[in-house]
C-alpha positions as CSV (number, residue, x, y, z in Angstrom):
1,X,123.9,94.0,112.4
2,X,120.7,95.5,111.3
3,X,117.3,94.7,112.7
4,X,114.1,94.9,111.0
5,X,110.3,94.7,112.5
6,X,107.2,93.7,110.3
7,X,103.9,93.1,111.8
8,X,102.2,90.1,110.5
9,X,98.2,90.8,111.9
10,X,98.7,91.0,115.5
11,X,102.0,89.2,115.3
12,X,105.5,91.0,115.4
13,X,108.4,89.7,113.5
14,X,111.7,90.6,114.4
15,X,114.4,89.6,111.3
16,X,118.1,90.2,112.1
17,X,120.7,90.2,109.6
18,X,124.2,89.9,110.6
19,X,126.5,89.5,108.1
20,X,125.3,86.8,105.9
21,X,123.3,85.4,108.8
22,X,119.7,85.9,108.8
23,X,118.2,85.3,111.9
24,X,113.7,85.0,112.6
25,X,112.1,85.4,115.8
26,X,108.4,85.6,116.6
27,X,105.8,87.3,119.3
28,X,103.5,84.5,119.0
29,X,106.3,82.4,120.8
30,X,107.0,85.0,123.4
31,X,109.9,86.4,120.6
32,X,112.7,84.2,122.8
33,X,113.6,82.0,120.1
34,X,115.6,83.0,117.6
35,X,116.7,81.1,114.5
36,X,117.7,80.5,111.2
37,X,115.3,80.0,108.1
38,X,116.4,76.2,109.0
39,X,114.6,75.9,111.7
40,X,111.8,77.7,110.4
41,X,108.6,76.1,109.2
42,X,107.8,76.8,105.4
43,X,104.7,77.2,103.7
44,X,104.8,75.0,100.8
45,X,102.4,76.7,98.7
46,X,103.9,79.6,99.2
47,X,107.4,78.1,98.4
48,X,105.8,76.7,95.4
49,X,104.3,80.1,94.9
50,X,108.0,81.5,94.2
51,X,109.8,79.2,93.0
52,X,107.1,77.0,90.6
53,X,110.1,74.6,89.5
54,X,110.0,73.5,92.8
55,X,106.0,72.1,92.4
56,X,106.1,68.5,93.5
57,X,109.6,68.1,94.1
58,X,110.3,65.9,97.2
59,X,113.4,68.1,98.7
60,X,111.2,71.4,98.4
61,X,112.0,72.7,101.7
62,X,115.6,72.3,101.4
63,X,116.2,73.8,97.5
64,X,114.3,76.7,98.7
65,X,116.3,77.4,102.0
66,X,119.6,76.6,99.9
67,X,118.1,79.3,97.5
68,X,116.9,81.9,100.3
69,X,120.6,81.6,101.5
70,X,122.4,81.7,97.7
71,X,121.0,84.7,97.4
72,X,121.8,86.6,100.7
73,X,125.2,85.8,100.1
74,X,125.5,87.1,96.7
75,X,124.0,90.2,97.7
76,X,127.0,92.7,98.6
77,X,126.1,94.6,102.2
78,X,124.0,94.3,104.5
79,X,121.6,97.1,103.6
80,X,121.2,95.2,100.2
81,X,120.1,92.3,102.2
82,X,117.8,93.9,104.2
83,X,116.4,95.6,101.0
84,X,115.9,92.6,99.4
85,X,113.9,90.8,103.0
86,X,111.7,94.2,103.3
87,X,110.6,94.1,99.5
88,X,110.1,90.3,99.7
89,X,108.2,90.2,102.7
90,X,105.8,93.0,101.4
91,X,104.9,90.9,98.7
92,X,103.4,88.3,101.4
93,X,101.3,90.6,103.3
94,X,104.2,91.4,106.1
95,X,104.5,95.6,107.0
96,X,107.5,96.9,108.2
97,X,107.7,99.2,110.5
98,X,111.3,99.7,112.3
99,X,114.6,99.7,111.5
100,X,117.2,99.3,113.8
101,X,121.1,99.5,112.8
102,X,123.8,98.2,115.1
103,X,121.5,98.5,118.3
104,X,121.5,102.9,117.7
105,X,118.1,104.5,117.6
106,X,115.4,102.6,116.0
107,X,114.2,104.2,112.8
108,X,110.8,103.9,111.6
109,X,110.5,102.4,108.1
110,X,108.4,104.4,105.4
């Protein structure tokens, strides 16, 4: 299990990825939820914004979590994944800043 924390403004987001689980929590919430991109809400411009074939269609929401979670699981480890959410998060204005692998010391992310 490997932890990751990105500050979004003054929000913190906490990503966990265990396995091929990915799990989101929040500090705008109080950070005691926890859940799956399911239960997340999505920007549809941004969905549309990465995946254009996606412009207009009806099922948007759930092609692009189907997709999110197609390609977690085709990814081989769990450092790949969490690559893969750091590099793709940048890209949408979140900075990471922590790093925290099977609840040892947290490592600062550069």
């Amino acid at each position: 299990m490997i932890e990751i924390i990105f500050y979004l403004g003054k929000e913190i987001i906490l990503v966990r990825v265990d396995g091929t689980h990915v799990f989101f929590a929040n500090s705008k919430y109080g950070g005691r939820g926890i859940a799956q991109i399911d239960g997340l809400r999505l920007n549809r411009e941004g969905v549309e914004k990465k995946f254009p074939d996606l412009k207009g269609d009806e099922q948007w929401r759930e092609k692009a979590i189907q997709r999110f979670k197609d390609h977690i699981i085709s990814l081989p480890t769990e450092e790949a994944r969490v690559t893969y959410i750091i590099e793709d998060f940048k890209q949408w204005g979140y900075i990471p800043k922590y790093k925290q692998k099977k609840g040892f010391r947290i490592e600062p992310i550069k």
